[in-house]
C-alpha positions as CSV (number, residue, x, y, z in Angstrom):
1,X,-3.6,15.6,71.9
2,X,-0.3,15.6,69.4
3,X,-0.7,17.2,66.7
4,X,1.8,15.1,64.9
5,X,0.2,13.3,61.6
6,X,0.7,9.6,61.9
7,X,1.0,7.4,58.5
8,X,-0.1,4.3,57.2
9,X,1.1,3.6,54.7
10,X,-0.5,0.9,51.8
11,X,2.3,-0.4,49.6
12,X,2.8,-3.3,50.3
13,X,-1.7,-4.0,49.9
14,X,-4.1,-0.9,48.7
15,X,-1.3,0.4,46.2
16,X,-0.6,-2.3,44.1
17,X,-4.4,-4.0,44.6
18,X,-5.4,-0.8,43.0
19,X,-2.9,-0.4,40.4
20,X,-1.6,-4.0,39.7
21,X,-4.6,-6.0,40.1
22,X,-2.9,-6.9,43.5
23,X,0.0,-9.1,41.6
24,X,3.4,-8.2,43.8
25,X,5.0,-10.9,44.8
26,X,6.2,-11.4,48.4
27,X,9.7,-11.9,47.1
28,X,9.6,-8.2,45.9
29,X,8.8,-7.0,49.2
30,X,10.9,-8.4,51.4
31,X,14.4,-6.7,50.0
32,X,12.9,-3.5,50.9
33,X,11.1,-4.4,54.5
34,X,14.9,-3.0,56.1
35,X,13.9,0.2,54.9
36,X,10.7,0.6,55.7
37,X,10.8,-0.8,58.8
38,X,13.3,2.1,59.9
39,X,11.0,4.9,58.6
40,X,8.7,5.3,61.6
41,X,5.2,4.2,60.2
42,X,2.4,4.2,62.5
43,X,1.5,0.8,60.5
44,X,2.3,-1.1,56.9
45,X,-1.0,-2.2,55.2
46,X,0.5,-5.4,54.1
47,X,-2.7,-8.1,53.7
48,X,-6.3,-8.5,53.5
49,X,-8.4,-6.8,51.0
50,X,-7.4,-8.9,48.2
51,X,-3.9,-10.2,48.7
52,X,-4.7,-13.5,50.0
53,X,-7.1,-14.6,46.7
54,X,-4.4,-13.2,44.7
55,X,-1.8,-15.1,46.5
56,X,-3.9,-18.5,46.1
57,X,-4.8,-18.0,42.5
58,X,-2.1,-16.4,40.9
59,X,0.9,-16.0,42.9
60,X,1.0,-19.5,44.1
61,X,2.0,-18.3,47.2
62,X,1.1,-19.0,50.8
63,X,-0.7,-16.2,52.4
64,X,0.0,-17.4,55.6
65,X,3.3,-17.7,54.8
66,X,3.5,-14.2,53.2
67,X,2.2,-12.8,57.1
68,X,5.3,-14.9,58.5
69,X,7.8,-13.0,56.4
70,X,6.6,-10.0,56.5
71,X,6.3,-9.9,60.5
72,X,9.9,-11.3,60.8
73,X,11.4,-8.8,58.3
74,X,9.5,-6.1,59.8
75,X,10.2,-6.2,64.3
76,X,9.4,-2.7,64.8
77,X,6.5,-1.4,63.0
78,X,3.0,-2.2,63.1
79,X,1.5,-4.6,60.4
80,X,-2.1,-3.8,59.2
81,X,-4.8,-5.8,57.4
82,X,-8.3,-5.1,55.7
83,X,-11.0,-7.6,56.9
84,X,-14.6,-7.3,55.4
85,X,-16.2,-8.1,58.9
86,X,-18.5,-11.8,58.8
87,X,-17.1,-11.7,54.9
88,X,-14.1,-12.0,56.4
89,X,-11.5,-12.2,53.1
90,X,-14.3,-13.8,50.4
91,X,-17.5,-12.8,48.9
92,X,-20.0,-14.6,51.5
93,X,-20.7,-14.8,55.0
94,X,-18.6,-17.1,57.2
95,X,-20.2,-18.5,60.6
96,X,-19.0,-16.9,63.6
97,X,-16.2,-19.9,64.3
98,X,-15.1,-19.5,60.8
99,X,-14.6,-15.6,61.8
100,X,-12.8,-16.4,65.4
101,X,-10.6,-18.9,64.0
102,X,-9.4,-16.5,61.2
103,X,-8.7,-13.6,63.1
104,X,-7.2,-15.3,66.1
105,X,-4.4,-17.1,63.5
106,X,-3.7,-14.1,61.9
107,X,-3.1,-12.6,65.1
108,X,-1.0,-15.4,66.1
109,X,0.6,-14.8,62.7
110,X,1.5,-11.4,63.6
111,X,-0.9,-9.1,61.9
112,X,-1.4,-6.3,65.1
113,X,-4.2,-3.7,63.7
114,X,-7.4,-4.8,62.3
115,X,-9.7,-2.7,60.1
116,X,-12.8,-4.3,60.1
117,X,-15.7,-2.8,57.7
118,X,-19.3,-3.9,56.4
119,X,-20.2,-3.4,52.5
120,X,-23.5,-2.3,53.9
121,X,-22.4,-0.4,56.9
122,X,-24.4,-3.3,59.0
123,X,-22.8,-3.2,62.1
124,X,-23.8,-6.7,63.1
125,X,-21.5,-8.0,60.6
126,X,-18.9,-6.1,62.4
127,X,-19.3,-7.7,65.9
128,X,-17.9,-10.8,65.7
129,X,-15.1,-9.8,64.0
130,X,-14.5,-6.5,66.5
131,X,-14.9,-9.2,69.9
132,X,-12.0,-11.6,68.3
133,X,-9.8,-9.1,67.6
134,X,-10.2,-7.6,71.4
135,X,-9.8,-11.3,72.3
136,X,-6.7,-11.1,70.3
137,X,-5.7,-8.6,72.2
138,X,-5.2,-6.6,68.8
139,X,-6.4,-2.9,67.4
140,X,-9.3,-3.6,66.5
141,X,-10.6,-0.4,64.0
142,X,-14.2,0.3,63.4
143,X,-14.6,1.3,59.5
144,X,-17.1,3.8,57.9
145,X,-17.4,2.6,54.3
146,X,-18.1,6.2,52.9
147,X,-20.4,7.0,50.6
148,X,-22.8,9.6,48.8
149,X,-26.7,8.8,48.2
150,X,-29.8,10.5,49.1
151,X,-29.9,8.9,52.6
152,X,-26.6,8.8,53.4
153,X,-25.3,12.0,55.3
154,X,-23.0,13.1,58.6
155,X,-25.7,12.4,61.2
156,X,-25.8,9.0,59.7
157,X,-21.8,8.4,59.9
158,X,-21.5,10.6,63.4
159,X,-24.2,7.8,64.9
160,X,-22.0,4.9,63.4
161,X,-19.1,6.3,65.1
162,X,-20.3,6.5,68.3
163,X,-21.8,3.0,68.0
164,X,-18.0,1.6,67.1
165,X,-16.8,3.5,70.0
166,X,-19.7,1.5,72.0
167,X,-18.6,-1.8,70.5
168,X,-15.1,-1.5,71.9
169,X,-12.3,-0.1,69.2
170,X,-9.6,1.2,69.3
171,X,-9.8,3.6,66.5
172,X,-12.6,4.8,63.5
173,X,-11.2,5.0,60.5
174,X,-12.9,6.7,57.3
175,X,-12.8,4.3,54.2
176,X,-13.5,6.3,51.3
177,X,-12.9,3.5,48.9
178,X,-13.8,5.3,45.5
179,X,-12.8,8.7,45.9
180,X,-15.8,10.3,46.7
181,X,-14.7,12.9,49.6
182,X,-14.7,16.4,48.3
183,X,-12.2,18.9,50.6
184,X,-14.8,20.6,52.6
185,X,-17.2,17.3,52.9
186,X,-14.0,15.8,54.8
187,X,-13.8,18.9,56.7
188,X,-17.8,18.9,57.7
189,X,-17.6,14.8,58.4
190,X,-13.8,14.6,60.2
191,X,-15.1,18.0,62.7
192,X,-18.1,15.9,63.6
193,X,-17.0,12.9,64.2
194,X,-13.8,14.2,66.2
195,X,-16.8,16.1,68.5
196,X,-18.8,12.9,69.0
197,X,-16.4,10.5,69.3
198,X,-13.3,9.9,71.9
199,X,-11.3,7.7,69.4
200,X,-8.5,8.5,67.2
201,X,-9.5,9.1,63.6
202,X,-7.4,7.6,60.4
203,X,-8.7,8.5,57.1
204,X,-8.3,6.8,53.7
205,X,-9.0,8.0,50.5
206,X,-8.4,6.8,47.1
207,X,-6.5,9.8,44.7
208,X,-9.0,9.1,41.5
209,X,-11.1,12.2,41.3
210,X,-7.8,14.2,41.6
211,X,-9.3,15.8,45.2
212,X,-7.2,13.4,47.9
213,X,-4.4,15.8,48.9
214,X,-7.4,18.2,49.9
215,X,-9.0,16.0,51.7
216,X,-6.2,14.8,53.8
217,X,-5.1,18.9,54.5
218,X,-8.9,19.6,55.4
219,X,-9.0,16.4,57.8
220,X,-5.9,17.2,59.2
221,X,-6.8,21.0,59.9
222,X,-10.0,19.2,61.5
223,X,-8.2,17.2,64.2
224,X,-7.6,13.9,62.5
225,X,-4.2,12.9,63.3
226,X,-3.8,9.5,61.2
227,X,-3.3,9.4,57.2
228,X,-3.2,6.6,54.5
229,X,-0.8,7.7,51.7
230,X,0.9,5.3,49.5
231,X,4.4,5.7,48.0
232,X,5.3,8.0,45.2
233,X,5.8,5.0,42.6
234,X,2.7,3.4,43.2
235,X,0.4,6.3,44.0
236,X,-2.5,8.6,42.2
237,X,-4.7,7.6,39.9
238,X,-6.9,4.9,41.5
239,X,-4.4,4.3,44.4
240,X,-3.8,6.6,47.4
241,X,-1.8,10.3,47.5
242,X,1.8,10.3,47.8
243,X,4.0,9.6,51.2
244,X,6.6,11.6,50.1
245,X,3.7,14.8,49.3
246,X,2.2,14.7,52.6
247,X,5.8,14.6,54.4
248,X,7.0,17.4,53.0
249,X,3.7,19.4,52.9
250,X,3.8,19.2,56.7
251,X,7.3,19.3,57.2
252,X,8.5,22.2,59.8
253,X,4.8,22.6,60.7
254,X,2.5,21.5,64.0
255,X,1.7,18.9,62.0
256,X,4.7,17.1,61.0
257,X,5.0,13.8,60.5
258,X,8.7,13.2,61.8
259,X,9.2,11.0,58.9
260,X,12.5,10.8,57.2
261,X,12.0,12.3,53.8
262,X,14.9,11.0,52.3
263,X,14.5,7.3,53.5
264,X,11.1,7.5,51.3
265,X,12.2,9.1,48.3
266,X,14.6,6.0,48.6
267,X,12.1,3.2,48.8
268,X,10.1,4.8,45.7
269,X,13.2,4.4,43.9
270,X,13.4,0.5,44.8
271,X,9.4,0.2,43.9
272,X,9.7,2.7,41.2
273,X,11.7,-0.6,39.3
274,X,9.7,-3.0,40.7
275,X,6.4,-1.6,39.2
276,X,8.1,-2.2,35.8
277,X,8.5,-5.9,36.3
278,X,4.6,-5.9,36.9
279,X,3.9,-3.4,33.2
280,X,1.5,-6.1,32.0
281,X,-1.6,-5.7,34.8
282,X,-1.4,-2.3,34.1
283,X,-4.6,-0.6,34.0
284,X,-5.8,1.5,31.5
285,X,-8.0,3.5,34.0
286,X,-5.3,4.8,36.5
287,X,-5.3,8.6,35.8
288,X,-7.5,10.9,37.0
289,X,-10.9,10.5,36.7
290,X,-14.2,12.8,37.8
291,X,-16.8,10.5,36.8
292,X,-16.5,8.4,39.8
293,X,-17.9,11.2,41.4
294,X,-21.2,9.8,39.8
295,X,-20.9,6.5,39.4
296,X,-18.9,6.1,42.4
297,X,-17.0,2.3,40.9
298,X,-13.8,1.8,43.2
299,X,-10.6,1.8,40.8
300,X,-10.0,-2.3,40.7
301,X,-13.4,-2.1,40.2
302,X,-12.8,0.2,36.9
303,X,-10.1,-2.1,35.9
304,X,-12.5,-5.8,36.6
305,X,-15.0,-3.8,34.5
306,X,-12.5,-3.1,31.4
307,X,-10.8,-6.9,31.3
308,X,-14.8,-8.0,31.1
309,X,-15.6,-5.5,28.5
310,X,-13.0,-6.6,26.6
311,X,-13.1,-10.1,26.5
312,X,-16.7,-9.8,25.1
313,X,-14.8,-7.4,22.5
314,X,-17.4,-4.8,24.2
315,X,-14.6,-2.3,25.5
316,X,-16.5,0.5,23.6
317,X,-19.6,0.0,25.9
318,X,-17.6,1.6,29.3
319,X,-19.1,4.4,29.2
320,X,-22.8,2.8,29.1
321,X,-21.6,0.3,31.9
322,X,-20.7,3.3,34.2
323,X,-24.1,5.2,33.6
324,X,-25.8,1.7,34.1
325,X,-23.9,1.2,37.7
326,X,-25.7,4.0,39.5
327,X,-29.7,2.8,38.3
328,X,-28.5,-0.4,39.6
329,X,-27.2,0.6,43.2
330,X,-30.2,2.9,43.4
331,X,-32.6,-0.6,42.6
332,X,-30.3,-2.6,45.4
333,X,-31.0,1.1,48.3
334,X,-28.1,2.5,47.6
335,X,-25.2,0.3,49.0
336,X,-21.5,1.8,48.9
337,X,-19.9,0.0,46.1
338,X,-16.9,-1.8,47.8
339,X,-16.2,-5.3,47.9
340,X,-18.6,-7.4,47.7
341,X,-21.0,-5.0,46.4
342,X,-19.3,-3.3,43.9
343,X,-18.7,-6.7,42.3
344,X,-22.2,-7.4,42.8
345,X,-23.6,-4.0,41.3
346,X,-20.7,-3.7,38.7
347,X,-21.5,-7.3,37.6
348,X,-25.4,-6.8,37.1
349,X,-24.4,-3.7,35.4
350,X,-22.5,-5.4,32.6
351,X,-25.1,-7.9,32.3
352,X,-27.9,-5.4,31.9
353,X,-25.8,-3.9,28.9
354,X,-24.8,-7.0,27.1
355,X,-28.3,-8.5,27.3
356,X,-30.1,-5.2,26.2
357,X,-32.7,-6.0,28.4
358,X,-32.4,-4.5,32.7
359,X,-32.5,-7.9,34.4
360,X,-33.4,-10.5,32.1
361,X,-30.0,-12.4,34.0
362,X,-29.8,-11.8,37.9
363,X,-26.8,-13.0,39.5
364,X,-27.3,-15.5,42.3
365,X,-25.3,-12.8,44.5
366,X,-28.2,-9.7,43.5
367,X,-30.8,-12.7,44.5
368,X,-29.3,-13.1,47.7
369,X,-29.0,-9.3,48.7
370,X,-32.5,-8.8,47.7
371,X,-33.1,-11.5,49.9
372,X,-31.7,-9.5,52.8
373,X,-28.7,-12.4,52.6
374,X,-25.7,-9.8,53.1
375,X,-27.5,-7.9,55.7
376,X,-29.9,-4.2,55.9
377,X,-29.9,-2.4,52.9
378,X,-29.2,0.8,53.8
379,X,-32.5,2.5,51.5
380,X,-36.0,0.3,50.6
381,X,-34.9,-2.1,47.6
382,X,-37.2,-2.2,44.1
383,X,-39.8,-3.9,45.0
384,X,-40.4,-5.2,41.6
385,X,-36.9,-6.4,41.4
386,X,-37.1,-7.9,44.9
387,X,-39.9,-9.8,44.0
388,X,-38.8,-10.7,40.3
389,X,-35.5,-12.3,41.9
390,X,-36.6,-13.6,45.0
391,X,-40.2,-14.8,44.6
392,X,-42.1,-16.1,47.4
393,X,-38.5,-17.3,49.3
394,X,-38.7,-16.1,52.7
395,X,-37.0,-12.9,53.8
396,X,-33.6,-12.8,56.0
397,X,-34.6,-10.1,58.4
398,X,-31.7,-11.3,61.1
399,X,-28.2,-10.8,61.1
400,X,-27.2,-13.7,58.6
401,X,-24.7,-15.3,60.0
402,X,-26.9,-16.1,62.8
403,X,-28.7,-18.6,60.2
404,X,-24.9,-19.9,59.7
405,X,-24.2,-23.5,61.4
406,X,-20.8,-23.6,62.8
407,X,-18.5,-24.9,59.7
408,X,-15.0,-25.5,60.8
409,X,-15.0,-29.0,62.0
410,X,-16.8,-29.9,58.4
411,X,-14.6,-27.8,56.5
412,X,-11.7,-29.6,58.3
413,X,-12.9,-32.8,57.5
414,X,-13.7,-31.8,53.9
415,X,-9.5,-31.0,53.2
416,X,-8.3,-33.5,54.9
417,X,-5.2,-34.9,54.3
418,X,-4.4,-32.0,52.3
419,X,-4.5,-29.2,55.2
420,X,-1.4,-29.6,57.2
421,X,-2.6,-26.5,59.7
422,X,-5.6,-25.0,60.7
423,X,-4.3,-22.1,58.8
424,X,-4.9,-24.3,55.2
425,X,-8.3,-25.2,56.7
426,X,-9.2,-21.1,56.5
427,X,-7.5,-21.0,53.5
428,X,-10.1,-23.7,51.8
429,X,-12.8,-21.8,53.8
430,X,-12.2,-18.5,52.1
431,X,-12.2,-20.1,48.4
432,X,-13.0,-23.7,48.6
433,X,-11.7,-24.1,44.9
434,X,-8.8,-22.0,44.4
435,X,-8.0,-22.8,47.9
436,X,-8.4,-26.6,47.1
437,X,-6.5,-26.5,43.6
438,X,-3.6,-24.7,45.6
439,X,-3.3,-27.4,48.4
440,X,-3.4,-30.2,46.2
441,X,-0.6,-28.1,43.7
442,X,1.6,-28.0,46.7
443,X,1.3,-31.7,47.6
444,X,2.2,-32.4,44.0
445,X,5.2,-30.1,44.3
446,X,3.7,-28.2,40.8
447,X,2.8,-25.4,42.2
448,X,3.7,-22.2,39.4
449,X,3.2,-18.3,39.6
450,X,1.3,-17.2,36.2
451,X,4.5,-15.8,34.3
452,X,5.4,-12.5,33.7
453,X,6.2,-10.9,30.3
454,X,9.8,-9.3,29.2
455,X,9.9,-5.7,30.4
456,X,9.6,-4.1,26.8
457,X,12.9,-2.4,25.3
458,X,12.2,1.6,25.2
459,X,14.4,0.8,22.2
460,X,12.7,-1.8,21.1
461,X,8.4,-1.7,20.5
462,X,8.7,-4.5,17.9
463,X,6.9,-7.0,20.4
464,X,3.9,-4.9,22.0
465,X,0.6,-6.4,21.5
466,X,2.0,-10.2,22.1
467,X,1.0,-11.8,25.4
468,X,2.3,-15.3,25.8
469,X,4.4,-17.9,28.3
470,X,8.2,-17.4,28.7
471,X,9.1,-20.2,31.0
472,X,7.1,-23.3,30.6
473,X,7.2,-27.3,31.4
474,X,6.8,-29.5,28.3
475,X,6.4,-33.4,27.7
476,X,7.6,-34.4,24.0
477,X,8.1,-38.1,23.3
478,X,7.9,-39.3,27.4
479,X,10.1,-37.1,28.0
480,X,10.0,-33.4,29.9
481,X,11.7,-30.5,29.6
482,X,12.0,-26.7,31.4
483,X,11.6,-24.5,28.8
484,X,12.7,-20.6,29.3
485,X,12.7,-18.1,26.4
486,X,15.4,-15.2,27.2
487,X,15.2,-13.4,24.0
488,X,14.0,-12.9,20.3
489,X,14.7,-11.3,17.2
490,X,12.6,-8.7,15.7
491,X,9.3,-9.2,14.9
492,X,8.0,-9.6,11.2
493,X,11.3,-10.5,9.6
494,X,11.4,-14.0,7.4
495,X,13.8,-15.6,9.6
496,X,14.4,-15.0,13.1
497,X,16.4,-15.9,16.2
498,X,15.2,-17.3,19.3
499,X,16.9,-17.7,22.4
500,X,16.3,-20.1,25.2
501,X,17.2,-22.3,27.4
502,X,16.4,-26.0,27.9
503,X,16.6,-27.6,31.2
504,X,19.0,-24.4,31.8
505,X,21.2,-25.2,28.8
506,X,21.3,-22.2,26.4
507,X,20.1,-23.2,22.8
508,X,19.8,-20.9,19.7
509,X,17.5,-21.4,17.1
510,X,16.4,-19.5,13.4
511,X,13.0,-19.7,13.0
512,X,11.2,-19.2,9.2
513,X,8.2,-17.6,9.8
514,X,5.4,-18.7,8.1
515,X,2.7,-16.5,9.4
516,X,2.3,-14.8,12.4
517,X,-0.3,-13.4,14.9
518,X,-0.5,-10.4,17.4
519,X,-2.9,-11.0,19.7
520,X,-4.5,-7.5,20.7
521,X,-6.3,-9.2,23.2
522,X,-3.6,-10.8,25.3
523,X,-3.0,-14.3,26.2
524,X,-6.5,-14.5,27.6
525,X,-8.0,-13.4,23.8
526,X,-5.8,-16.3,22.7
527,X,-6.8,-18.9,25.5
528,X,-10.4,-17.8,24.8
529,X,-10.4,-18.4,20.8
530,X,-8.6,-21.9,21.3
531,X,-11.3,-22.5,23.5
532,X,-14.3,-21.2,21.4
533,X,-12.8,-23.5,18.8
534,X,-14.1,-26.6,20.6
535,X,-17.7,-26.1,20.9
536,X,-20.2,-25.3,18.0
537,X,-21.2,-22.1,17.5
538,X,-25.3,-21.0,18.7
539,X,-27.8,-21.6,15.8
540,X,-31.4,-22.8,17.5
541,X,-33.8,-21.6,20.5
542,X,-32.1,-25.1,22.7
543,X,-28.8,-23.6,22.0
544,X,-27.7,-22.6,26.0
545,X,-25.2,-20.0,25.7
546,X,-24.0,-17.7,28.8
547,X,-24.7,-13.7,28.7
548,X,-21.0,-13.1,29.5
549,X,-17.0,-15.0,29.1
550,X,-16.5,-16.8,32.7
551,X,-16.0,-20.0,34.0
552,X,-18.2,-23.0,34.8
553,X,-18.9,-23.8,38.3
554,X,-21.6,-26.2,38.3
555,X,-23.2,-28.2,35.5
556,X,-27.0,-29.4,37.2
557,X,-28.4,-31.4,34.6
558,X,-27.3,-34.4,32.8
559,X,-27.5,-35.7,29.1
560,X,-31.2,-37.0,28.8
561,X,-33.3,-35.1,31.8
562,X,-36.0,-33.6,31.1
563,X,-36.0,-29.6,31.8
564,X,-38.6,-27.0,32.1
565,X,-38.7,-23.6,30.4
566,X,-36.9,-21.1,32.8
567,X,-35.1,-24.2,34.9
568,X,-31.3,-23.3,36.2
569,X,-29.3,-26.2,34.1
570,X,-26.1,-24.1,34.8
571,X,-23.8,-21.8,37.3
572,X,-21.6,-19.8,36.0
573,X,-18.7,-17.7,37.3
574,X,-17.7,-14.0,36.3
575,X,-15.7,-11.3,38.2
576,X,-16.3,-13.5,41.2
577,X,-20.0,-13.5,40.9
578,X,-22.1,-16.7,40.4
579,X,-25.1,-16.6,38.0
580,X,-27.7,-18.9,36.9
581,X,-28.1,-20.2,33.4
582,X,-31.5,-21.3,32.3
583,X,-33.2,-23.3,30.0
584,X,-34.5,-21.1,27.2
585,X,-36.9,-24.3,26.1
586,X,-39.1,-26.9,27.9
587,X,-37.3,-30.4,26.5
588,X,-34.9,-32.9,26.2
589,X,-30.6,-32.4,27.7
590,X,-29.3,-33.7,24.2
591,X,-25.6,-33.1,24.6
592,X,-23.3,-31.1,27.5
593,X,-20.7,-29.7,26.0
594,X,-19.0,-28.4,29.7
595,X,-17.8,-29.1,32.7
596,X,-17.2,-27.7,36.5
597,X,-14.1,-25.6,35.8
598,X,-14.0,-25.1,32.5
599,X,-13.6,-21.2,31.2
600,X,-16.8,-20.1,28.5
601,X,-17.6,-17.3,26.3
602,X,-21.0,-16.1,24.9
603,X,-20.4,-17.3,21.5
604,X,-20.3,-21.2,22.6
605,X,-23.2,-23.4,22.7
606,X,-22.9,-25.2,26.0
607,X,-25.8,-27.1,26.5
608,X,-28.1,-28.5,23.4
609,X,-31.5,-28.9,25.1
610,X,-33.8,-30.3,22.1
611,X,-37.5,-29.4,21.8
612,X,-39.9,-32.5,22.2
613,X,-42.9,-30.7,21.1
């Protein structure tokens, strides 16, 4: 075997996903592709994980269409993708047709290596996914989702290897998505598994404990020959160690990479200005950081947790969310937190804070793991939890997909005339909403990327703190109008300039400011208050409220039923988790203040149920 170190490297998914809540914009990638195509990569990391909801929902971009580019502008190197097995790229289990058709197109597509994982390390969620990709004719990698718990250890991850080997890929590949490998665990686990297992070994690991670089030089010494690194510009913190590190680290060795070092330092240059453009979904949590080492959240995780937190004006409360997390994951057996499960544990976590009371609110996600509904816990579950949340439903003991009905000819029929491909149709599959609101966008011809805020002035602070639209459509007496602000005077002066343009014609105008508001909280603060403003406020036992802000989606009672103590009236939508709202009162539905889609906060009174009594 070579000793040459191989690279994958993720900027162009993990890095940005993990610093940039997954916001770069296929038109930012493509200028560089040249360049990076030319360096010698093993593979690009370029889609899954989280790129395609982020594409739907807030790029306005087509996924699909993102694939296409990128393959074209990139002949010569491997393109890579992150699939979450029967989950495929969404939160639930798709039936096994839904899971063929998906990986077959994006093969078509031109995605070559597939890195198939399990949030539970179930391997039966893994085998569908594994036999398309072979059927593909693709790389199909087997993932270990790595993790620390008291019955998780080597033996355990050695056996897993050797049963990926059995199910037919091409590689193993060690997903340590929080940061959790310490140098000489990598050295004990990478030494084990290269004994057991004839496959060549890849390793990723997240830099946020500050311990990555180690681990890479310990794995490497121990005969694994394939790295994820990230580059310079958009790596550490809760992202990936540096390319440009781990090429010159091994440079003149056995074990160099061959890589042009130059040619890199090059493309961080290009991102290095790109990652400006994108300064508003900055995290806060992107430095090091040694408590994951206990409570083991993923970085986008950390940064999900914070946006929550502070919406609720409950930013303060981190720290008891993060001691919360592990209690939680030890109640579910001790699942790795990665997506879906981190959402799921980090979610329940939050609620368990806010309420002041451990599971007064379980998500309708915690109710289906308990359940068995995302596959084999890896530890026994609370039993008292278990039955609390699930009752006297019966328990899935199966692989759950094989309870699944095939679901592509009905989800076909159900987007109709809107998908022009099959490739919309698994587009609606993977987020029926988002994926719906985005079709019927494009058909209109409205589709619009969420804007992005002026790159501050490092002479200039005067505007930090403000949050609001820069290019926007208007309709003022019939009549409507492209609006694009391109500049502004100072801040907190009586009169001040604006700049803009209308319908691209520049206009100039001096403002008399009247009063004036920074909104600490961003736009979201403001969208939230204006919001707030329309429903009364909670002030009697019928008064429905939610436990934390999200979005309505489904209302299941109407004005004038009749609801019992304890009945779900509502589900609600936070951090991609679904929960049920309850009736706090047996009575009468009085008013409904909601509706699917709308966005809520805890200080709203959404229902009025009225005692009868």
């Amino acid at each position: 075997m070579s000793n040459k170190v191989q690279v994958t490297d993720v900027i162009l998914r993990d890095a940005h996903q993990s610093l940039i809540a997954t916001r770069m914009r296929t038109e930012d990638m493509l200028p560089i592709c040249e360049k990076l195509d030319g360096v010698g990569y093993w593979s690009l990391e370029c889609w899954g994980g989280a790129t395609f909801d982020a594409c739907l929902r807030f790029l306005k971009e087509d996924p699909w269409e993102r694939l296409r580019k990128l393959r074209q502008a990139l002949p010569n190197t491997r393109l890579q993708m992150l699939l979450r097995g029967q989950n495929l790229l969404g939160y639930r289990h798709y039936s096994d047709d839904v899971v063929r058709a998906f990986v077959r197109k994006s093969a078509e597509n031109g995605m070559d290596v597939f890195r198939i994982f399990d949030a539970l390390n179930d391997l039966r969620n893994l085998r569908t996914a594994i036999e398309a990709t072979k059927e593909a004719d693709k790389h199909a990698q087997g993932t270990i989702s790595y993790t620390v718990s008291p019955v998780h250890d080597v033996a355990g991850f050695v056996t897993m290897g050797r049963e990926l080997e059995a199910m037919g890929c091409d590689s193993i590949c060690i997903k340590d998505m929080a940061g959790l490998l310490t140098p000489y665990a990598t050295a004990e686990l990478v030494k084990a598994l290269t004994d057991a297992v004839d496959l060549p070994l890849h390793l990723h690991c997240h830099a946020t404990a500050g311990q990555s670089e180690m681990c890479q030089l310990k794995a490497i010494e121990n005969g694994c020959r394939h790295i994820d690194t990230a580059i310079s510009s958009f790596a550490g913190g809760t992202s990936h160690p540096p390319t440009e590190s781990l090429v010159a680290a091994l440079r003149g060795t056995e074990y160099d990479t061959a890589l042009d070092l130059e040619a890199i330092q090059e493309i961080g240059l290009y991102f290095y200005g790109v990652r400006k453009k994108y300064h508003q979904f900055e995290s806060d949590y992107t430095g090091v950081d040694t408590r994951v080492q206990v409570n083991q959240v993923p970085g986008g995780m950390i940064s999900n947790l914070a946006n929550q937190l502070r919406e609720q004006n409950a930013l303060d409360r981190m720290s008891e969310v993060l001691v919360e997390i592990p209690a939680v994951r030890e109640d579910l057996g001790y699942p790795p937190l990665v997506t879906p499960t981190s959402q799921i544990v980090g979610t329940q976590a939050v609620l368990n804070v806010l309420t002041g009371k451990r599971y007064q609110t379980i998500t309708n996600e915690v109710k289906l793991y308990l359940q068995g509904g995302y596959g084999l816990a890896p530890a026994v579950v609370n039993p008292t939890l278990q039955q609390q949340a699930v009752g006297s439903e019966e328990l899935v003991e199966c692989r759950p997909a094989d309870l699944l009905q095939p679901e592509l000819d009905r989800l076909h029929r159900e987007i109709i005339p809107l998908a022009q491909c099959e490739e919309d149709v698994l587009s609606f599959a993977m987020f029926p909403e988002v994926g719906r609101k985005f079709l019927e966008e494009r058909e209109a011809g409205t589709l619009r990327p969420e804007p992005l805020e002026p790159i501050p002035s490092s002479a200039d602070n005067s505007t930090a703190g403000i949050a609001a639209p820069t290019e926007f459509n208007i309709n003022l007496h019939g009549e409507s109008y492209n609006i694009k602000v391109t500049g502004a005077g100072h801040r907190g002066e009586a009169q001040r300039h604006f700049y803009f343009t209308v319908d691209g014609v520049p206009e100039e105008v001096l403002i008399e400011t009247l009063s004036e508001v920074v909104l600490d909280g961003g736009a979201e603060g403001a969208v939230k208050d204006s919001i707030a403003g329309k429903r009364p406020q909670p002030s009697a036992e019928g008064h429905v409220t939610t436990s934390m802000p999200g979005n309505i989606v489904e209302v299941l009672v109407s004005e004038g039923d009749k609801v019992e103590m304890g009945q779900p009236i509502l589900v609600t939508e936070a951090m991609k988790m679904e929960t049920e709202v309850q009736s706090p009162i047996a009575g009468l539905v009085k008013k409904i203040y909601v509706q699917n889609g709308d966005a809520v906060s805890p200080d709203e009174t959404l229902v009025e149920i009225e005692d009868e009594s």
